[in-house]
mmCIF file of the N, C-alpha and C atoms, coordinates in Angstrom:
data_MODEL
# 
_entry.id   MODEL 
# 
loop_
_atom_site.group_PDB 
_atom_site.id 
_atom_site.type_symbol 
_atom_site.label_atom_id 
_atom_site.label_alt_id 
_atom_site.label_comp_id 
_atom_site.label_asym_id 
_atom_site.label_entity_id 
_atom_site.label_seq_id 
_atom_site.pdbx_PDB_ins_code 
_atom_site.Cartn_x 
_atom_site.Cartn_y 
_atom_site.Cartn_z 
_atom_site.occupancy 
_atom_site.B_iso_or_equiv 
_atom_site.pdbx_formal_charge 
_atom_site.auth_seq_id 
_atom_site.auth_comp_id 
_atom_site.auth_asym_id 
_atom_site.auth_atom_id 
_atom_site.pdbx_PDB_model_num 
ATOM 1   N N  . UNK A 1 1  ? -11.500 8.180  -48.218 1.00 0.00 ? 1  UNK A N  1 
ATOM 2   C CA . UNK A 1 1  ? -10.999 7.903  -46.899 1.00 0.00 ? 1  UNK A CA 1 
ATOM 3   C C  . UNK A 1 1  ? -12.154 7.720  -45.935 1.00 0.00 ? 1  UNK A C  1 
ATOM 4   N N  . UNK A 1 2  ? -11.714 6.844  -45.046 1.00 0.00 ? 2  UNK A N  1 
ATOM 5   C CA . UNK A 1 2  ? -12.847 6.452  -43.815 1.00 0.00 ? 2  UNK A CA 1 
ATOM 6   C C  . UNK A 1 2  ? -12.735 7.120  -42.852 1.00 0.00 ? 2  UNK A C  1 
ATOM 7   N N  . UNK A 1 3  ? -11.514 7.365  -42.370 1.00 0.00 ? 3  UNK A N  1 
ATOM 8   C CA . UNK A 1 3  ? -11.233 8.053  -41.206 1.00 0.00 ? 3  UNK A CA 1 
ATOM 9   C C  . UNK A 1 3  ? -11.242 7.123  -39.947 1.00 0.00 ? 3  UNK A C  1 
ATOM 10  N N  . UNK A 1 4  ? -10.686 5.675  -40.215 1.00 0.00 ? 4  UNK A N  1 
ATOM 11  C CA . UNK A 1 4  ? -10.999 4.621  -39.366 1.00 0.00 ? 4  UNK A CA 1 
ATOM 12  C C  . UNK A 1 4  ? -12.460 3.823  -39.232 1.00 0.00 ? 4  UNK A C  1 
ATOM 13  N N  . UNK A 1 5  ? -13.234 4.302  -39.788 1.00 0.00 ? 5  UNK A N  1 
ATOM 14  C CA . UNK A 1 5  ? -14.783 3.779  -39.521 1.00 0.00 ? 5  UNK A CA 1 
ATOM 15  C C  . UNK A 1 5  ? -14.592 2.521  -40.211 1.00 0.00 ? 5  UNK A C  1 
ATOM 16  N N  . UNK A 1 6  ? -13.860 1.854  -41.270 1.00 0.00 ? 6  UNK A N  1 
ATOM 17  C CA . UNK A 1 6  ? -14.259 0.686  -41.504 1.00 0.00 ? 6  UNK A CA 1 
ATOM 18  C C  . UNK A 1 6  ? -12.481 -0.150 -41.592 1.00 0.00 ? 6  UNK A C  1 
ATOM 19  N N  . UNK A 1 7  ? -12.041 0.029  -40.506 1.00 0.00 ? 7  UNK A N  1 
ATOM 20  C CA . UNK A 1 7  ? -11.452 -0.934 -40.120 1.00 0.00 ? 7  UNK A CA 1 
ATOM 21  C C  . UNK A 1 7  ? -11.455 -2.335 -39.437 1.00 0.00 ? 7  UNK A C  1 
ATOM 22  N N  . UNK A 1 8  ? -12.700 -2.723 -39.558 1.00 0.00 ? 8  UNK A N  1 
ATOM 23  C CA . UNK A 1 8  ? -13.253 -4.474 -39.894 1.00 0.00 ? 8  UNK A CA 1 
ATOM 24  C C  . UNK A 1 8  ? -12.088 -4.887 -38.550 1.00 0.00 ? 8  UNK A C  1 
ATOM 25  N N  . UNK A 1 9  ? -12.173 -6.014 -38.551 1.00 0.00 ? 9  UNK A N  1 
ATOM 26  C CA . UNK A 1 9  ? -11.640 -6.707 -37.068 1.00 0.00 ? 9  UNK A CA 1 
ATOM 27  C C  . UNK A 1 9  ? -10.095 -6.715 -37.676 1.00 0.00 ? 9  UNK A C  1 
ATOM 28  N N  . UNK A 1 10 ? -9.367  -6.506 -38.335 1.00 0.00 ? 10 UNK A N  1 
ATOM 29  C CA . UNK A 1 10 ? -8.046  -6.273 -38.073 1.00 0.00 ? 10 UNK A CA 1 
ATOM 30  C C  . UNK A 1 10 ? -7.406  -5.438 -37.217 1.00 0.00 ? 10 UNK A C  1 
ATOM 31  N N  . UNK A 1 11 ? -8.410  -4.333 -37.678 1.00 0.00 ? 11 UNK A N  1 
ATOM 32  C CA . UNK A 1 11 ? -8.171  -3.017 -37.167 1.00 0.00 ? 11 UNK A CA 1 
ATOM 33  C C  . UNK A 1 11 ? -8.638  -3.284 -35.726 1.00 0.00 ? 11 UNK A C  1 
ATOM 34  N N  . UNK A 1 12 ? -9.364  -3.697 -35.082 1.00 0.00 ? 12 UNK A N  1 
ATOM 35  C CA . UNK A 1 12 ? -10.470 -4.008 -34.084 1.00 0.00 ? 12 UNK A CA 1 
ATOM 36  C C  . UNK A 1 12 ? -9.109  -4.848 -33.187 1.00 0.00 ? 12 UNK A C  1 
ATOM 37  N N  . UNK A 1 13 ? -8.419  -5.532 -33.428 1.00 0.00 ? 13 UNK A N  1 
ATOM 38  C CA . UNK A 1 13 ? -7.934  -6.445 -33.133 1.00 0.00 ? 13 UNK A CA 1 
ATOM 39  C C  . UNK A 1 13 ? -6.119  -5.961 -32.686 1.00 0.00 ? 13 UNK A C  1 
ATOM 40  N N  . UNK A 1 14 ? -5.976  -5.101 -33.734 1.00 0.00 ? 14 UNK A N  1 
ATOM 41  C CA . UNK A 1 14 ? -4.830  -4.254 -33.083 1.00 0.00 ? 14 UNK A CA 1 
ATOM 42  C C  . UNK A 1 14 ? -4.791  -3.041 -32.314 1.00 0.00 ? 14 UNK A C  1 
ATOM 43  N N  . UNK A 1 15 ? -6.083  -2.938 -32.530 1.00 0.00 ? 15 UNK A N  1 
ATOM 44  C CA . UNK A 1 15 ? -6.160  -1.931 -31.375 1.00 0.00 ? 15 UNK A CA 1 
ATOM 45  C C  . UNK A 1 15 ? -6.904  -2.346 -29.623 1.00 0.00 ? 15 UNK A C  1 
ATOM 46  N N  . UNK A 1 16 ? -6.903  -3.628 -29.428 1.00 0.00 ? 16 UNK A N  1 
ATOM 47  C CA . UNK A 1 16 ? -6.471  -4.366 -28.297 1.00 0.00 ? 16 UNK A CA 1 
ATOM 48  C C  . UNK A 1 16 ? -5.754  -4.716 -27.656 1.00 0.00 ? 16 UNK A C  1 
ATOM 49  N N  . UNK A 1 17 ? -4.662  -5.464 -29.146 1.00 0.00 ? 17 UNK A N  1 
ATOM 50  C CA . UNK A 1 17 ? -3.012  -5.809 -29.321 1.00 0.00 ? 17 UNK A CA 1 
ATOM 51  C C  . UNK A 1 17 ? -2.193  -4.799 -28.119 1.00 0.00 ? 17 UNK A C  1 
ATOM 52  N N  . UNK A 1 18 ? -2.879  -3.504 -27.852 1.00 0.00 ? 18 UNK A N  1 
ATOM 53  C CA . UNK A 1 18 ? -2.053  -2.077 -27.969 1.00 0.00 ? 18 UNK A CA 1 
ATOM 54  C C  . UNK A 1 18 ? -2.473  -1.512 -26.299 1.00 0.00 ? 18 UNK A C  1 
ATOM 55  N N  . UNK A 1 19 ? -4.456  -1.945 -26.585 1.00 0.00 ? 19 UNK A N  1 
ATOM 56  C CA . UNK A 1 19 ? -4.943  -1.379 -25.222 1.00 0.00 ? 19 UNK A CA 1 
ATOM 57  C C  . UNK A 1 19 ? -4.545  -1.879 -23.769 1.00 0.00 ? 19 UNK A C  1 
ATOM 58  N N  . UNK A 1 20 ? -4.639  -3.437 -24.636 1.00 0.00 ? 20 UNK A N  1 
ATOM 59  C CA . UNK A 1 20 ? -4.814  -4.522 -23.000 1.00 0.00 ? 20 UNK A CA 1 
ATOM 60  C C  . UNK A 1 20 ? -3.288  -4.063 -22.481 1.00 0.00 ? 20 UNK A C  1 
ATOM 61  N N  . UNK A 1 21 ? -2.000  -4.288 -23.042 1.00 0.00 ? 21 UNK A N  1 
ATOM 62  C CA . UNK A 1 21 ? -0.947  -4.240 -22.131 1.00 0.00 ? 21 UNK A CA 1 
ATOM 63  C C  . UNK A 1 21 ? -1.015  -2.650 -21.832 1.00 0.00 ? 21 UNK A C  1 
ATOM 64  N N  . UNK A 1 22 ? -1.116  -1.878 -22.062 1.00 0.00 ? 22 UNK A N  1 
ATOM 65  C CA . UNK A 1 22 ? -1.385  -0.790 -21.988 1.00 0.00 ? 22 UNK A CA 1 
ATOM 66  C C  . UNK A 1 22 ? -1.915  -0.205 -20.470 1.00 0.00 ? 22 UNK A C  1 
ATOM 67  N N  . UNK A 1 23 ? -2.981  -1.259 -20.610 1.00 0.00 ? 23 UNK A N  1 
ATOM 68  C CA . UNK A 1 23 ? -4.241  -1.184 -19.443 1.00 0.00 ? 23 UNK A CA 1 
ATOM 69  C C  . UNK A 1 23 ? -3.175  -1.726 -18.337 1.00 0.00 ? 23 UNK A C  1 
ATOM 70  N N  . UNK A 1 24 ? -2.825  -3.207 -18.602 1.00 0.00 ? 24 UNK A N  1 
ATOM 71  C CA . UNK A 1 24 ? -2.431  -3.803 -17.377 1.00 0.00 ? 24 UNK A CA 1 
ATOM 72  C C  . UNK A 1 24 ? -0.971  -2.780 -17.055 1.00 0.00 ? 24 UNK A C  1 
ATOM 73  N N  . UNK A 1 25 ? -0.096  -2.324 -17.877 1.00 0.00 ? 25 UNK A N  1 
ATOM 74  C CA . UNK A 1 25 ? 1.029   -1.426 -16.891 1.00 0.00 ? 25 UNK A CA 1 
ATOM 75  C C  . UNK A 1 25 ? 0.488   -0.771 -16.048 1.00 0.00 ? 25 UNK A C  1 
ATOM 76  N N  . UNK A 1 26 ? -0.430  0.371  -16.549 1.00 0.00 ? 26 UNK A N  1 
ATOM 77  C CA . UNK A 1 26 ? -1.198  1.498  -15.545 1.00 0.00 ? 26 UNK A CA 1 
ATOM 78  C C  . UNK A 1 26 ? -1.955  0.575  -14.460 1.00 0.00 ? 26 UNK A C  1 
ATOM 79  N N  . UNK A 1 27 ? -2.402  -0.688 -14.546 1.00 0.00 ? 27 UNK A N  1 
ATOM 80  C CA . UNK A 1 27 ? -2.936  -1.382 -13.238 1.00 0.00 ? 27 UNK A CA 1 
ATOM 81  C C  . UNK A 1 27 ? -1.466  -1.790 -12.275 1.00 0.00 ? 27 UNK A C  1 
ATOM 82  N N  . UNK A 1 28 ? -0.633  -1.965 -12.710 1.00 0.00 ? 28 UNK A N  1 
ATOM 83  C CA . UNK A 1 28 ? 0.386   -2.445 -12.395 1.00 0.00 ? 28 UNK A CA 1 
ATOM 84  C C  . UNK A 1 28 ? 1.234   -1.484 -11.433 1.00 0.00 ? 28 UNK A C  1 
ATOM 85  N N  . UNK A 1 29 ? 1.810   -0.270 -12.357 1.00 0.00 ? 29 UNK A N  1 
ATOM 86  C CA . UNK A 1 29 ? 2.306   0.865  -11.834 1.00 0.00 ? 29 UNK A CA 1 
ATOM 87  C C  . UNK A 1 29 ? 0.918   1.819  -10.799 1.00 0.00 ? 29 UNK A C  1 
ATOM 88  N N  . UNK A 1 30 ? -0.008  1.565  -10.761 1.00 0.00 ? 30 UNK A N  1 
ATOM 89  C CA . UNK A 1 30 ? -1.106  2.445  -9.553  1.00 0.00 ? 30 UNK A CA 1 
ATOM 90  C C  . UNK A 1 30 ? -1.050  1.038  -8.583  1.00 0.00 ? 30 UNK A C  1 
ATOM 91  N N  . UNK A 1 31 ? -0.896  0.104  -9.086  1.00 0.00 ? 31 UNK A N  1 
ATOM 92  C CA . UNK A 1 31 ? -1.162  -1.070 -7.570  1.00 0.00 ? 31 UNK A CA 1 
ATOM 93  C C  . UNK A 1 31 ? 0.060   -1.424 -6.539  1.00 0.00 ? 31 UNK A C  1 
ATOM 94  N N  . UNK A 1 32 ? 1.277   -1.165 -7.541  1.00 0.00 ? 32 UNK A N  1 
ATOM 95  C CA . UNK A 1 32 ? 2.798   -1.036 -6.602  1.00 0.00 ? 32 UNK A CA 1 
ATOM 96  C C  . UNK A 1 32 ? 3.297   -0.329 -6.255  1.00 0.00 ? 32 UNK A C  1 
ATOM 97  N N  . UNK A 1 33 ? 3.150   0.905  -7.081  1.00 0.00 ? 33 UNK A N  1 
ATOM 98  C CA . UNK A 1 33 ? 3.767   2.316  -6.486  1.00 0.00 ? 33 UNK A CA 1 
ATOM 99  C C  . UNK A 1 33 ? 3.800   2.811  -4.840  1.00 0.00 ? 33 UNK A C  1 
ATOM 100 N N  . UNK A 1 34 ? 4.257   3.237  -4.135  1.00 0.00 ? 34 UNK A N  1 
ATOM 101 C CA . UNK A 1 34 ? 3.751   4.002  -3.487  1.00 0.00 ? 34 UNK A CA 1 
ATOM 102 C C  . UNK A 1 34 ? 3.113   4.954  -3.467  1.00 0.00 ? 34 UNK A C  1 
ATOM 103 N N  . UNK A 1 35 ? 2.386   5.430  -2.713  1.00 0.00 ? 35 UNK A N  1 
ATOM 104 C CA . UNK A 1 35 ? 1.343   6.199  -3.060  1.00 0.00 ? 35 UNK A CA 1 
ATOM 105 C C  . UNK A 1 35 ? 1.372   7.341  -1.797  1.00 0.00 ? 35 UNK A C  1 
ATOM 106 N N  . UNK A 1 36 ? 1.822   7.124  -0.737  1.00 0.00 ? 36 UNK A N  1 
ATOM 107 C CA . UNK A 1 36 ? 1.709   8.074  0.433   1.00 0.00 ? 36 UNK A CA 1 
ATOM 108 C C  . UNK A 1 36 ? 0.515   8.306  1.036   1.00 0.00 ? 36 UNK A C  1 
ATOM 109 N N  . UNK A 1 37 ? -0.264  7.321  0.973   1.00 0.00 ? 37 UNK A N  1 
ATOM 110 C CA . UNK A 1 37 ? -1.740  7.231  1.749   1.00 0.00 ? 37 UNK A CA 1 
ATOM 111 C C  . UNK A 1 37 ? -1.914  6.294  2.323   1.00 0.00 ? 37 UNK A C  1 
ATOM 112 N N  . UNK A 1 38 ? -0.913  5.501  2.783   1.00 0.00 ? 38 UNK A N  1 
ATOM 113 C CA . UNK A 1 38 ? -1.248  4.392  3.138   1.00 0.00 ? 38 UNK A CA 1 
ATOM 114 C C  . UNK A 1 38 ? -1.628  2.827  2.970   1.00 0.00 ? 38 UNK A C  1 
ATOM 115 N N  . UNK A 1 39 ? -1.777  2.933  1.435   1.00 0.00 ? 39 UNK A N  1 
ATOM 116 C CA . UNK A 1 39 ? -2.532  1.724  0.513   1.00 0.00 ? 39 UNK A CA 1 
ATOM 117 C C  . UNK A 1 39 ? -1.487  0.710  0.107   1.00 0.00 ? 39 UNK A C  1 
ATOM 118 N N  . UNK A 1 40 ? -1.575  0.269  -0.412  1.00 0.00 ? 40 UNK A N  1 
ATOM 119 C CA . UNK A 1 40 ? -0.961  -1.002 -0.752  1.00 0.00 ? 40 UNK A CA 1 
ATOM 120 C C  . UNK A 1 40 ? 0.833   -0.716 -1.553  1.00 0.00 ? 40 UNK A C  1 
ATOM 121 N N  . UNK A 1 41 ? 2.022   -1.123 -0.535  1.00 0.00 ? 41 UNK A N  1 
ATOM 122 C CA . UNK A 1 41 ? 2.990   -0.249 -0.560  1.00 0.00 ? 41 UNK A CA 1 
ATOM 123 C C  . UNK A 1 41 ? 3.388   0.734  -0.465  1.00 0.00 ? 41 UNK A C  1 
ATOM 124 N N  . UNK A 1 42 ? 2.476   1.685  -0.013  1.00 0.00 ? 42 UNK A N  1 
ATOM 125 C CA . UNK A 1 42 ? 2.415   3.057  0.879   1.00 0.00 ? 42 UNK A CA 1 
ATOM 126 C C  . UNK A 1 42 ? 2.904   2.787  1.876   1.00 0.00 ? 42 UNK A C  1 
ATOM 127 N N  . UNK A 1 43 ? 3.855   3.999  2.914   1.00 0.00 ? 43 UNK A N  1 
ATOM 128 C CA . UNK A 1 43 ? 4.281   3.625  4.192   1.00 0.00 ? 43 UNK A CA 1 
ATOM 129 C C  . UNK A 1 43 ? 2.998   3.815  5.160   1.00 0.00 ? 43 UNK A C  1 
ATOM 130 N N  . UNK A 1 44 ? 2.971   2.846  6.100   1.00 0.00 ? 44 UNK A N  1 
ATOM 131 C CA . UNK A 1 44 ? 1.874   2.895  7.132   1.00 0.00 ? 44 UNK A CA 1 
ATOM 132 C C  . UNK A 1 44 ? 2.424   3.646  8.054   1.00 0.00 ? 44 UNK A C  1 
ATOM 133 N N  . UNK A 1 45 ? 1.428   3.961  9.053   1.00 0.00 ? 45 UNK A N  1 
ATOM 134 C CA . UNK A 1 45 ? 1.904   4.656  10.304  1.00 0.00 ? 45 UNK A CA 1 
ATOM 135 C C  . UNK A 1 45 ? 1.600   3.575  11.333  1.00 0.00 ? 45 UNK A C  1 
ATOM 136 N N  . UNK A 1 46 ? 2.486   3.316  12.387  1.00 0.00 ? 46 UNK A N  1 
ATOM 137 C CA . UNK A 1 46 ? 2.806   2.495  13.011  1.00 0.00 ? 46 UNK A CA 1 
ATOM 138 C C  . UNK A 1 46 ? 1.723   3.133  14.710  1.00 0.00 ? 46 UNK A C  1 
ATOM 139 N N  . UNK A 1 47 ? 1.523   2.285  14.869  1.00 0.00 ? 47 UNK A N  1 
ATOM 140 C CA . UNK A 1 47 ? 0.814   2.431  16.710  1.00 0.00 ? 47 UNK A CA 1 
ATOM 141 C C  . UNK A 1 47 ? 1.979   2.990  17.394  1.00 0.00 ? 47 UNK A C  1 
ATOM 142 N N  . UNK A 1 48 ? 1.644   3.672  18.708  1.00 0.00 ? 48 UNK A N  1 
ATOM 143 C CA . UNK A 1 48 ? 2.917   3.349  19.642  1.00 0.00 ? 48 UNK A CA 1 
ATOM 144 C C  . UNK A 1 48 ? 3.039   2.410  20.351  1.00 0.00 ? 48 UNK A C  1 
ATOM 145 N N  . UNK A 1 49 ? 1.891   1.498  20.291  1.00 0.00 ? 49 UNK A N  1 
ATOM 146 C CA . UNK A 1 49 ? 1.901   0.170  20.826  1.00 0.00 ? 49 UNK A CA 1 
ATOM 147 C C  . UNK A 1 49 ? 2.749   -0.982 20.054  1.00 0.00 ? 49 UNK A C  1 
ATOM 148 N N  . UNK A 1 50 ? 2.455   -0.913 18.481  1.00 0.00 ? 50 UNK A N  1 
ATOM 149 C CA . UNK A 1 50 ? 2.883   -1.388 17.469  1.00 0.00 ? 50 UNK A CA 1 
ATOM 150 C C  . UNK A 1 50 ? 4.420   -1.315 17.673  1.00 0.00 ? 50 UNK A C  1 
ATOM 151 N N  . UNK A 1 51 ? 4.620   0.310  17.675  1.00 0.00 ? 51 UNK A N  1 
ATOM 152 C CA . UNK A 1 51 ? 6.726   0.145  18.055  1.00 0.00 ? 51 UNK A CA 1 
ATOM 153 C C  . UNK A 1 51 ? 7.271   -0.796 19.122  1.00 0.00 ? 51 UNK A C  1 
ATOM 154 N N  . UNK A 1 52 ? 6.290   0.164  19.993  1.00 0.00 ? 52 UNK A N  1 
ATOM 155 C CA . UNK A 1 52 ? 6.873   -1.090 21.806  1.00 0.00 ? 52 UNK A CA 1 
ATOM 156 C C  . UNK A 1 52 ? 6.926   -2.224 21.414  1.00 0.00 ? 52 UNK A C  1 
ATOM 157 N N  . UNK A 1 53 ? 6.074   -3.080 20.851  1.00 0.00 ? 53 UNK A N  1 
ATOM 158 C CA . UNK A 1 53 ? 6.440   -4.175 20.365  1.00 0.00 ? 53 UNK A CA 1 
ATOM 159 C C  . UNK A 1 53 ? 7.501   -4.677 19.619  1.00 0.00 ? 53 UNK A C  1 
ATOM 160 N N  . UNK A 1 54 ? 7.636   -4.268 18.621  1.00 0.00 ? 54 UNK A N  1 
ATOM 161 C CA . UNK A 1 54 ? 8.703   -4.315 17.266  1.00 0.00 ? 54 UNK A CA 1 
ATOM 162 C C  . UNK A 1 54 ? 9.880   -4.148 18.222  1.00 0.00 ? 54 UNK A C  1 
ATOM 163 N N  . UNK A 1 55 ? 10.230  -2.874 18.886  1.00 0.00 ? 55 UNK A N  1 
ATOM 164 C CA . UNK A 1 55 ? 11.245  -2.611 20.218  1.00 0.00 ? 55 UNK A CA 1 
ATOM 165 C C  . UNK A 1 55 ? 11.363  -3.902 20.854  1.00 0.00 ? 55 UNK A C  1 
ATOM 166 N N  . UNK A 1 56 ? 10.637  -4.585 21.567  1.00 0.00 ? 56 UNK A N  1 
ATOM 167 C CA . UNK A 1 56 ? 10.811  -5.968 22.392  1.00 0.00 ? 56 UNK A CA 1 
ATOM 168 C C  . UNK A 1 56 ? 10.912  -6.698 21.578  1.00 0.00 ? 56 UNK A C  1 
ATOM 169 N N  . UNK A 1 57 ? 10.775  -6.861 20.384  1.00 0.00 ? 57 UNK A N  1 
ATOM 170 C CA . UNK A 1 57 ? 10.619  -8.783 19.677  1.00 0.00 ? 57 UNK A CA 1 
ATOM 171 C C  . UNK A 1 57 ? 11.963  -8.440 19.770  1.00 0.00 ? 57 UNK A C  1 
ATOM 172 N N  . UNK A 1 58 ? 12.610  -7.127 19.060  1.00 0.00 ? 58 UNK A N  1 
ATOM 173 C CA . UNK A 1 58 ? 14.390  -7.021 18.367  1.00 0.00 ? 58 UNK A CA 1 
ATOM 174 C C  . UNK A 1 58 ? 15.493  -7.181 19.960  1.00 0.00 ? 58 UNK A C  1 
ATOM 175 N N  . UNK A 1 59 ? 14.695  -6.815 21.110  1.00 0.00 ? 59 UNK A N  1 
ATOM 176 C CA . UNK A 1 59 ? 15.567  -7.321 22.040  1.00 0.00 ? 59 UNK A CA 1 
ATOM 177 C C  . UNK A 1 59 ? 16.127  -5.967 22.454  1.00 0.00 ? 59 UNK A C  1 
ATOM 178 N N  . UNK A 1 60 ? 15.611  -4.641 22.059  1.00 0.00 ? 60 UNK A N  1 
ATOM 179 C CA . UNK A 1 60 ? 15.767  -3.249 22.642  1.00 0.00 ? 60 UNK A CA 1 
ATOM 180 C C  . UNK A 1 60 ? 15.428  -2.784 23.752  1.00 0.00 ? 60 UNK A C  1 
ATOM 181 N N  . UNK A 1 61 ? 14.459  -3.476 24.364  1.00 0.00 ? 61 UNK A N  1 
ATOM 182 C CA . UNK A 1 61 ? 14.057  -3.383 25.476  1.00 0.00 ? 61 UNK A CA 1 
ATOM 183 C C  . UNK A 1 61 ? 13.768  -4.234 26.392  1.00 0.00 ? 61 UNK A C  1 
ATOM 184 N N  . UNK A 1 62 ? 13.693  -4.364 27.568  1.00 0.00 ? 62 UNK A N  1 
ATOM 185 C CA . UNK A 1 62 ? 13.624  -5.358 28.617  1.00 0.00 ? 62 UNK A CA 1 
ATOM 186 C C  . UNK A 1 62 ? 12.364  -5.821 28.736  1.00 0.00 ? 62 UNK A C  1 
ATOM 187 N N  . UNK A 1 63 ? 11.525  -6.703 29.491  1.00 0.00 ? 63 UNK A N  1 
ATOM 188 C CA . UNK A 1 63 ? 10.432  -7.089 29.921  1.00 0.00 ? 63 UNK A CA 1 
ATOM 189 C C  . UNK A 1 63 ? 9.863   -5.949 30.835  1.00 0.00 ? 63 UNK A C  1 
ATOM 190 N N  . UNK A 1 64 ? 10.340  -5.684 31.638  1.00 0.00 ? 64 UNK A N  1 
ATOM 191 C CA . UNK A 1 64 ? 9.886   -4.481 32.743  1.00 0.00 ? 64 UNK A CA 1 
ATOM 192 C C  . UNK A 1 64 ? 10.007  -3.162 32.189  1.00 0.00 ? 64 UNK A C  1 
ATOM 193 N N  . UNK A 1 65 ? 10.870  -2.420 31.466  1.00 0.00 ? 65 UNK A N  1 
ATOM 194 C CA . UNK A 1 65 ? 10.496  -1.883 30.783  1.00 0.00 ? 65 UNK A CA 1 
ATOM 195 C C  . UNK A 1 65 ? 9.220   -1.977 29.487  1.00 0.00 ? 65 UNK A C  1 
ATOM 196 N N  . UNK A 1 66 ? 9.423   -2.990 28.748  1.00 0.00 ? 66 UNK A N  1 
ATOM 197 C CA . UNK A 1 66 ? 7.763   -3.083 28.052  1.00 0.00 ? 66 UNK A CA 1 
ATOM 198 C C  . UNK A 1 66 ? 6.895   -3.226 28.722  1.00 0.00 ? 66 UNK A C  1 
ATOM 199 N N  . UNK A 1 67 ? 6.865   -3.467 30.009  1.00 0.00 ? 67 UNK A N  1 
ATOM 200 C CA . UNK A 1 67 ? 5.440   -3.852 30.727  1.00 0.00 ? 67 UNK A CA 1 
ATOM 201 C C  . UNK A 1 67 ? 5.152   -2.487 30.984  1.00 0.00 ? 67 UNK A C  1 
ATOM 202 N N  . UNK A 1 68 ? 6.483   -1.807 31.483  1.00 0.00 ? 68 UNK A N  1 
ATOM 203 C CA . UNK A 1 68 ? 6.081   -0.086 32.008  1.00 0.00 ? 68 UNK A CA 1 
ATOM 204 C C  . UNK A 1 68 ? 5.372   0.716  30.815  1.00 0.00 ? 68 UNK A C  1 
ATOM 205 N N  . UNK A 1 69 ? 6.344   0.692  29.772  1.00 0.00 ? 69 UNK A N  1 
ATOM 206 C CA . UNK A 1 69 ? 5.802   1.379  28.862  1.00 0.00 ? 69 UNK A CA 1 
ATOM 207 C C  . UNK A 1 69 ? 4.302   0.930  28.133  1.00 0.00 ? 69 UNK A C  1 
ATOM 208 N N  . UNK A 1 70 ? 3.856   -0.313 28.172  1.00 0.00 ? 70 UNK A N  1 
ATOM 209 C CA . UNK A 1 70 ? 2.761   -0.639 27.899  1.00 0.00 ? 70 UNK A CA 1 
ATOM 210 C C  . UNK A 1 70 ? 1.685   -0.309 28.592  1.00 0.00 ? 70 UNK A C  1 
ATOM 211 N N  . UNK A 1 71 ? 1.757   0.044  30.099  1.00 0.00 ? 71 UNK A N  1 
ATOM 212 C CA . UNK A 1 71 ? 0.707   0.522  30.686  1.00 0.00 ? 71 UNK A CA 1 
ATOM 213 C C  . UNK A 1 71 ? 0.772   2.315  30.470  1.00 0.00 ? 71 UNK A C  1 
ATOM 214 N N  . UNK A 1 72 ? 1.960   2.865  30.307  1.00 0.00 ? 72 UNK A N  1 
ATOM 215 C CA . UNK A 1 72 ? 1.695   3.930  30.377  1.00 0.00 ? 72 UNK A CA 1 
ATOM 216 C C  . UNK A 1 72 ? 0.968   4.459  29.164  1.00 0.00 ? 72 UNK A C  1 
ATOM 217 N N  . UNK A 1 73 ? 0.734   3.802  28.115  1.00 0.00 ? 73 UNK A N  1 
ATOM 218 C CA . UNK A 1 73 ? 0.587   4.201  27.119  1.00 0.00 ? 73 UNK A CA 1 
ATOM 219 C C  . UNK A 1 73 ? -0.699  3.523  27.006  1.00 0.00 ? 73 UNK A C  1 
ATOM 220 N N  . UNK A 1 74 ? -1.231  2.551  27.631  1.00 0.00 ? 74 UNK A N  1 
ATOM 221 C CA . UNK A 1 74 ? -2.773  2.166  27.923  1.00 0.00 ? 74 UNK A CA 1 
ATOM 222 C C  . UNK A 1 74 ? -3.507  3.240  28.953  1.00 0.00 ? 74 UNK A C  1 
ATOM 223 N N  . UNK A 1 75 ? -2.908  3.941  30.212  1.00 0.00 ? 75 UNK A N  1 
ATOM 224 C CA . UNK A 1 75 ? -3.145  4.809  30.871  1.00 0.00 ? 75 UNK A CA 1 
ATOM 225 C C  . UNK A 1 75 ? -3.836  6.097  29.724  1.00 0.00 ? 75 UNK A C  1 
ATOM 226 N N  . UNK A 1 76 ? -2.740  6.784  29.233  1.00 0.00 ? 76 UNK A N  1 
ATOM 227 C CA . UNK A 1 76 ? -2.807  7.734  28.545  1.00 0.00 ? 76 UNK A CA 1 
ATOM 228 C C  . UNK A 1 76 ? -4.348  7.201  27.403  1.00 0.00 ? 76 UNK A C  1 
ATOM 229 N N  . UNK A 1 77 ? -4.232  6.470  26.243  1.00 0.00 ? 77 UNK A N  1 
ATOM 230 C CA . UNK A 1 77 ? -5.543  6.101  25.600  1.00 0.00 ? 77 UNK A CA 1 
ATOM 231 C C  . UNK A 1 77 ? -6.654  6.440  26.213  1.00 0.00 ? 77 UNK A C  1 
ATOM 232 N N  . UNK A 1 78 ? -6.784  5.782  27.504  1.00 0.00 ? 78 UNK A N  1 
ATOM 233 C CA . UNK A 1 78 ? -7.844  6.000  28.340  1.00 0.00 ? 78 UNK A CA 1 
ATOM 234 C C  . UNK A 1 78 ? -8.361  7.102  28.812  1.00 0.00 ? 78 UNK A C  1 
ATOM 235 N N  . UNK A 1 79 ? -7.370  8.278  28.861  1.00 0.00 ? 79 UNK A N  1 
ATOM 236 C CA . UNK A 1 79 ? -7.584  9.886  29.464  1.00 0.00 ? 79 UNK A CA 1 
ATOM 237 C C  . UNK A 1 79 ? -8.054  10.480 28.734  1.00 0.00 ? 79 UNK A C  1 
ATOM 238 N N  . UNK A 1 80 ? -7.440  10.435 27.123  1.00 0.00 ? 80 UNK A N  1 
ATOM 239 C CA . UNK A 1 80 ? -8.399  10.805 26.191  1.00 0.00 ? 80 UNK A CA 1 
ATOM 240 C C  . UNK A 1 80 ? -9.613  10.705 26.075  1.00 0.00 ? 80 UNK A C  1 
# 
């Protein structure tokens, strides 16, 4: 017995057969998953500028109200 040592390129060859898809699921499942850090399909954390916005495109809020809330929240940044 060899104990695998002379399995010549058959052997060489199925044990690629086995690695590569192998490899690409685990690239696959770590690159789509969520992850909870933020990364790629992770949930992000949103600005509060970012909401006010999203709030006005959907039509939740008025013009004068986003203008209010946009300065108050440029005010505040600044105090920090």
């Amino acid at each position: 017995m060899m104990f695998g040592w002379g399995m010549g390129w058959g052997g060489w060859l199925m044990s690629l057969f086995w690695l590569v898809p192998l490899a690409l699921i685990v690239f696959f499942v770590l690159r789509f998953l969520p992850t909870g850090t933020g990364g790629v399909g992770g949930p992000q954390q949103d600005s509060p500028e970012r909401i006010l916005d999203d709030r006005f495109a959907r039509g939740e809020i008025d013009l004068e109200t986003y203008q209010t809330q946009r300065e108050a929240l440029a005010q505040a940044r600044g105090k920090r």
